[in-house]
N, C-alpha and C positions, 0 to 999 in steps of 0.2 A: 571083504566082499570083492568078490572080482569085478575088475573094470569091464571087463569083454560080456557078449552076451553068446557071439558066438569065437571061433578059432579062425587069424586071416587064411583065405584060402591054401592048399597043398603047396608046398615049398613057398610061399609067399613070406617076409621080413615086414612085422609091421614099422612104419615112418608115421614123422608129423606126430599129429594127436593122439594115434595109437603109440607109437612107441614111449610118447611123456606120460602118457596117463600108466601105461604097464611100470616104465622106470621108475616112475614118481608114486605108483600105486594110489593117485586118486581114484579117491569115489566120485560115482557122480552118476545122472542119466546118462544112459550112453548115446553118443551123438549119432547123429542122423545117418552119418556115414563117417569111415574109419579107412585111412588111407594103407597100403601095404605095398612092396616093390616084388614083384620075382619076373620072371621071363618074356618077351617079348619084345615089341616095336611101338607097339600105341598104348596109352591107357586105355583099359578095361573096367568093366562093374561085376563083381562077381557076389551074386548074393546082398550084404551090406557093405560090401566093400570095395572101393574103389582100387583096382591094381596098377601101378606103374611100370615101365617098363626098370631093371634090374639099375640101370642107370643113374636111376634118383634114390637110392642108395646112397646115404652121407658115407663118403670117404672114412671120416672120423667120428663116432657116436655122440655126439654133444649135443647140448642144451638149445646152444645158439643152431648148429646146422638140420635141429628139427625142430625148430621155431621155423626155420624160413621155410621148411617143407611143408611145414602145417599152414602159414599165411597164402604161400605161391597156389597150392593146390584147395586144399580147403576153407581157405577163407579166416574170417574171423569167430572162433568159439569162445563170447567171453565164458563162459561156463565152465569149459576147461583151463583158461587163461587163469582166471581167477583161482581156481583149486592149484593150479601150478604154480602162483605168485605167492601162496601160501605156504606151500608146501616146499619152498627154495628162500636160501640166503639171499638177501637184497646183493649180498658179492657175488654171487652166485650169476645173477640175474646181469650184474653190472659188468661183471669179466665177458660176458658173452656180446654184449651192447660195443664193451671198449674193441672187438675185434672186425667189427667193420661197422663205423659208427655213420659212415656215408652209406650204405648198403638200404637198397628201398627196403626189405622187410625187417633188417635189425631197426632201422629207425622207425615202428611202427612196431612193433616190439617195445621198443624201448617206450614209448608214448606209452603204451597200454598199461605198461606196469607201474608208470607214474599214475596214471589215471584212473588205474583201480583200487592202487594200494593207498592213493594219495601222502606215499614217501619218495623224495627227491634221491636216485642214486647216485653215487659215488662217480659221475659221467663228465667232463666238460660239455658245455654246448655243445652243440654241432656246427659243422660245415658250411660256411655259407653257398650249399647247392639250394638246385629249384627245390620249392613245399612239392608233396605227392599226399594226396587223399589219403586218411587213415584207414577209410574201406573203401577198396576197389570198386569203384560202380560197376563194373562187368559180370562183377562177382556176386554181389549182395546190395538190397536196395538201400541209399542211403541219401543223405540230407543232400537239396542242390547247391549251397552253399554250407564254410564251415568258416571259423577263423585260423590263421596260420598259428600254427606255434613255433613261434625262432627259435627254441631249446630245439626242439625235435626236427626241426624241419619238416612238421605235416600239416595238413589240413585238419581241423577237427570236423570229419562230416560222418561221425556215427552221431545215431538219431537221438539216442535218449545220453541219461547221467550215469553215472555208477550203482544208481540208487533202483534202476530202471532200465534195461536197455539190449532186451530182446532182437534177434535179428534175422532178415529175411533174405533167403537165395532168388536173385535173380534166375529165375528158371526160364525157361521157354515157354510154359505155359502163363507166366507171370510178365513176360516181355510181349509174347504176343495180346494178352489182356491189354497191355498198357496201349498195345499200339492201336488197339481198335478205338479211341475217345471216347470213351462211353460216354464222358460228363458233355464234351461238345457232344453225340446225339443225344443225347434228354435232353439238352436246351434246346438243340433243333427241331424234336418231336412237341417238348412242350409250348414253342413259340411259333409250330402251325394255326394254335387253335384259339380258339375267344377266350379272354378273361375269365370271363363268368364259366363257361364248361373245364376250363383249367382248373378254378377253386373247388368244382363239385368233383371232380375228377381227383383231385388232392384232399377232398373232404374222406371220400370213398375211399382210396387209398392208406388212410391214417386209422380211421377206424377198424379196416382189414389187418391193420401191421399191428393194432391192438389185439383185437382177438385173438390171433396167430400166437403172441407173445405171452398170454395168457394159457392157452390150449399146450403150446409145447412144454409150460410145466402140470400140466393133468387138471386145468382148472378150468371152470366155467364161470367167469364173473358174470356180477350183473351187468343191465345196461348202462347203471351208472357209474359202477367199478369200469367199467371199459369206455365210455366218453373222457370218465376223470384220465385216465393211463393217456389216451389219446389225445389229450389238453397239453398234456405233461410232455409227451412226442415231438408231439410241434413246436417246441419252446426250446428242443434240446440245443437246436444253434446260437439264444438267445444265453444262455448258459456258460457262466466261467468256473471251468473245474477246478473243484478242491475237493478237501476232505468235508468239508462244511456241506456244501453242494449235498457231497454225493449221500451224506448221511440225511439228509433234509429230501432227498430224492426219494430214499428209502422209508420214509413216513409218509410221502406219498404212495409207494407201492403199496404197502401194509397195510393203507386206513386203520382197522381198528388194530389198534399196538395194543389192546389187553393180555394177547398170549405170548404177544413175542419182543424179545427183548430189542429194542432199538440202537442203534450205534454200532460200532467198532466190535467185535467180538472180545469177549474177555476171557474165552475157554478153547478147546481146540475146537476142529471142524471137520467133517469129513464128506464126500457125498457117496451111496452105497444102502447098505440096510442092516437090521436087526438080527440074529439068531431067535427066533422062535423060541426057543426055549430059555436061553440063556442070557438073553436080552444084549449077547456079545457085537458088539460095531463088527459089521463086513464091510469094509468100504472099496470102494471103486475107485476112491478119489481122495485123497487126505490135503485139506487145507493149507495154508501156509500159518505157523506159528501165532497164536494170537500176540506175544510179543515184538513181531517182527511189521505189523500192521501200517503204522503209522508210516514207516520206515519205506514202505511199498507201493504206498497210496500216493504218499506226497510223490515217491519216484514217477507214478503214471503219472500225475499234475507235473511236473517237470517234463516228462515224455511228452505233454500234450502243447505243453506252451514254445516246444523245441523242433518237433517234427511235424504236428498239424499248423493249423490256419495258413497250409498251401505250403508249407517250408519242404514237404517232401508227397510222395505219391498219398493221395487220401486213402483211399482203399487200406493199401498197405498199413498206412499207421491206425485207421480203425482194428484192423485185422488185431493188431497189435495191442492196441488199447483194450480191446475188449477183451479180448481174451485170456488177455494176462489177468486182468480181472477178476474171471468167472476162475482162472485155477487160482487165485490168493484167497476168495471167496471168503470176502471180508464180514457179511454181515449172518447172522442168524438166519434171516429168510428177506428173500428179495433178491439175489444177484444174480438169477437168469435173466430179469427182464430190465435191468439195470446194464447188463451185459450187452444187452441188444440196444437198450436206451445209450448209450457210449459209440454202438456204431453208429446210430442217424447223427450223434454231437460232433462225429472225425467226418463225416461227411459234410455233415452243412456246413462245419467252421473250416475246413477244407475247400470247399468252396464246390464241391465237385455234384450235390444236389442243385437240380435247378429251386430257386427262389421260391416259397410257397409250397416246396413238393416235400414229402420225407416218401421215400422210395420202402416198398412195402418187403424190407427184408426179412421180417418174424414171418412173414405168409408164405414166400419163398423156402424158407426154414421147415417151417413145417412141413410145404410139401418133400423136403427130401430129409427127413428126420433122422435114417439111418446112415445116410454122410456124414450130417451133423454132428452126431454121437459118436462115428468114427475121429473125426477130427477133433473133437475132444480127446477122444481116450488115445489118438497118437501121442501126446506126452503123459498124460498122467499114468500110462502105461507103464513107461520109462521111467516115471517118477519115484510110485510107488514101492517097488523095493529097495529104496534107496531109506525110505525113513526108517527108522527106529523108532517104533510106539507100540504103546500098551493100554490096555481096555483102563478106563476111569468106573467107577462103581454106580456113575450114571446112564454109561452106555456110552462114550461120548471119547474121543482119542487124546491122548495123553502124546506128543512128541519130543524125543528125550533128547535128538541132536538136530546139529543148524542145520537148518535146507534156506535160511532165505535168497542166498545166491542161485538157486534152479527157479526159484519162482523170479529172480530178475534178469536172469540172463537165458533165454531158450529159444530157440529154432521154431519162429512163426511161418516158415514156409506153407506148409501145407495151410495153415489158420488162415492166409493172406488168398492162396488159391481157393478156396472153399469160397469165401468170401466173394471174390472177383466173380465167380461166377454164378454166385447167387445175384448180385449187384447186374450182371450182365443179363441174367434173366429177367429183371425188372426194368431195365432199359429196353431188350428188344420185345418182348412182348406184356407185361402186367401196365404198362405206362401206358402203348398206343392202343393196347388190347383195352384198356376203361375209357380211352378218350372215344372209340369207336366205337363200342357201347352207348355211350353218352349222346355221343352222334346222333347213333341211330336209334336212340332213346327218342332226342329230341323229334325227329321226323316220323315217329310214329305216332309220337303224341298230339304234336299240331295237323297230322291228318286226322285220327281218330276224332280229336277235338271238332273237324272240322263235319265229320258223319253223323255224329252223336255229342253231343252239349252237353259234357261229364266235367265234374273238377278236377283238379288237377292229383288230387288224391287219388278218386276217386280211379284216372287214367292210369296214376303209379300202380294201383291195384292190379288193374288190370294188366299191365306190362310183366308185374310179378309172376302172375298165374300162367302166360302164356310163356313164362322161360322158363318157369315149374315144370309145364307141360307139352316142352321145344314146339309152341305154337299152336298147340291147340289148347280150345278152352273146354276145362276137362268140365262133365256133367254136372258135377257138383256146383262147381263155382257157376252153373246156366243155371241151376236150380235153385240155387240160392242168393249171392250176392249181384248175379249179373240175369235175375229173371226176368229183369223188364226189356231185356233185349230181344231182338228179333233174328229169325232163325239168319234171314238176309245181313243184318247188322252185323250179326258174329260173324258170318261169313267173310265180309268184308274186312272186319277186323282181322281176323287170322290172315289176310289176303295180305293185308297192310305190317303185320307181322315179319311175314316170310319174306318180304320184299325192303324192308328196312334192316333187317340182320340175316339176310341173305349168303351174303357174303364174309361175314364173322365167324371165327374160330369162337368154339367155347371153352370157356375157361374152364383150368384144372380143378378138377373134383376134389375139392379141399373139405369144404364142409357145408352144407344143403342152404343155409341161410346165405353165407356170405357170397354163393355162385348167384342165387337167385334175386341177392340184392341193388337196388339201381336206384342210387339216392334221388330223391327230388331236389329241384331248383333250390330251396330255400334251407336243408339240409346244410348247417357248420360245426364243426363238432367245437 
């Protein structure tokens, strides 16, 4: 299988990760970007690939002088790291280390290869120079803290284990997210308002991020299926990951388990469809190994206990958590909404949701579905031709060689920006957009209340009908449930309407009930 998807540009020399992955003839997804040298003054992007000027040309074609090409300019690929640590002599690896064992990217090199292969080279210690961070913060997002290693001379501040440990580029749209605080504004929007409109506002919210999470896989639950999910939401910070957890999570998704098998998968996976006739798996998406599972799982519980509860950017390691996830796609049914149940877990143990709230990201989600599905199918895209399988006589994928290194080592950038900015929508507007609803709920109601002597249902009612029918009370509803009113009463009421949500934006046209809905007082899910 060729490494490349495409050729580096005209007269360009591929370097770095291009050049070890062609030497070495790893397989592998191919990475996000592939570095190449030919002419010029500044680096360039051409296509996938990043150009250098002719300069950054290793003198001598080795091992070691495009390892430091690959670290200085792109950063850390354990994906390719790992395929290369395999695919080389430990002498190999330790002759390149022994030729500048003080040099910041051999000694970070050399770290990696211990920590992935978990075999000690043929190295003396190091140097007593300063520690340097094993990933660049400038470069890629990583733990605020790490512990030193006096072999290596580094920091350890990559996020996850061997077992686990996905990584994110500090991009520009990922540095600018960070610097807007979203978590300080939603505690500032949330800590304008009264307790009590906070929890109805957090009520409403939770039960939106249910249905959403329901709907984005083609389902309609009941109202009790989607309270229970919603019970289940709100508990996710109260929650310590494991395997046990998350399998115990999964018989709550499921309720009735009579069709489907509960636990850990024992067969392969894939997501996609059927042949029509031949009942042949087309898949879009091929699972990670059901023997490599355990192996995967424990690695996110290791990622969560190492990079969440505030030890690095929240977002980010949701990003990360979740989504590694949904592509290992561990159980038989249940891990889209398990997937998204993982984001509210890295945010609240994160610390970056305010207290009481889970931030309505499935609703978010759904409104932009065709993102969503893009950023999915950016790796699995990549993924995909990389296995080796064959149709099973149930329908079902059979995979003949290992991938479980793509499923632990992959390029969350885009996962982490997708993210942020669904997160960013529900801070600037779903959060103040319900609390001023609620507002202006309240104020219509204690006026109405105060023209016409209605309960308090009875007023919910009516608030309903009038956002049904952006403030007028449609015929129907005078005809029938609102008969006893007078033609002045209504009047008033719509008056009283337009003058309390006045000023309000409506919300996105997501789906008829849930724009239309405006919890009462007493409403907890």
């Amino acid at each position: 299988m060729n490494a490349f998807h495409e050729n580096p540009p005209s007269g360009a020399k591929p370097v770095g990760y291009a050049w070890l992955m062609d030497r070495y003839g790893l397989i592998l997804p191919r990475p996000w970007r592939l570095t190449a040298a030919a002419g010029g003054h500044r680096p360039r992007t051409s296509g996938q690939w990043l150009v250098l000027p002719e300069r950054h040309v290793p003198s001598e074609p080795t091992l070691a002088a495009h390892l430091t090409v690959a670290l200085k300019w792109e950063g850390i690929d354990l994906a390719v790291l790992d395929a290369l640590f395999r695919a080389t002599a430990d002498a190999d690896v330790a002759a390149a280390v022994r030729t500048a064992t003080t040099g910041l990217y051999i000694r970070r090199v050399w770290f990696l290869h211990e920590w992935l292969t978990g075999r000690t080279l043929d190295v003396p210690d190091g140097a007593k120079v300063r520690a340097v961070p094993v990933v660049d913060p400038e470069q890629q997002v990583a733990l605020e803290a790490g512990l030193v290693s006096s072999r290596h001379r580094v920091r350890d501040n990559l996020p996850g284990t061997r077992a686990f440990c996905p990584m994110v580029r500090r991009t520009p749209a990922i540095a600018a997210a960070q610097a807007r605080e979203l978590a300080a504004r939603a505690r500032e929007t949330t800590g304008r308002v009264h307790p009590d409109l906070l929890s109805r506002a957090a009520a409403f919210l939770l039960m939106s991020d249910s249905r959403a999470s329901y709907r984005i896989e083609g389902e309609r639950p009941t109202a009790d299926r989607t309270l229970r999910w919603a019970r289940t939401i709100a508990r996710a910070g109260d929650t310590t990951l494991s395997v046990d957890a998350l399998e115990r999570l999964q018989e709550e998704v499921i309720g009735d388990a009579r069709f489907v098998a509960l636990g850990l998968r024992t067969s392969g996976g894939f997501v996609g469809e059927h042949d029509r006739v031949t009942r042949a798996p087309i898949p879009e998406h091929i699972s990670a190994r059901w023997q490599d599972l355990e192996s995967l799982i424990s690695g996110m519980v290791s990622y969560d206990e190492r990079a969440g509860h505030g030890a690095m950017d929240a977002v980010v390691a949701a990003a990360v958590i979740a989504f590694g996830f949904v592509y290992v796609h561990p159980f038989d049914d249940g891990n889209g909404r398990i997937h998204r149940w993982l984001i509210h877990h890295t945010l609240a143990t994160g610390g970056f949701t305010p207290p009481g709230v889970v931030f309505p990201v499935s609703a978010v989600i759904l409104r932009e579905l065709p993102t969503y599905r893009r950023t999915l199918e950016s790796y699995s895209r990549a993924l995909l031709p990389c296995i080796d399988w064959r149709p099973t006589a149930d329908g079902n994928v059979d995979v003949r060689n290992e991938t479980a290194s793509w499923y632990r080592f992959f390029d969350a950038t885009e996962h982490a920006e997708f993210l942020y900015r669904c997160v960013e929508t529900t801070v600037k507007h779903d959060l103040p957009q319900e609390m001023a609803w609620l507002e202006a709920y309240d104020r219509f109601a204690d006026a109405a209340t105060r023209l016409v002597d209605m309960p308090s249902r009875t007023i919910d009612l009516l608030h309903r009908f009038l956002r049904q029918n952006r403030g007028a009370l449609s015929c129907r509803a005078r005809e029938k449930e609102f008969a006893a009113l007078t033609d002045d009463e209504v009047m008033h009421i719509e008056e009283l309407f337009a003058e309390t949500t006045g000023d309000l934006q409506h919300e996105p046209e997501v789906h008829e009930e849930e724009r239309l809905r405006a919890p009462t007082r007493d409403e907890r899910p």
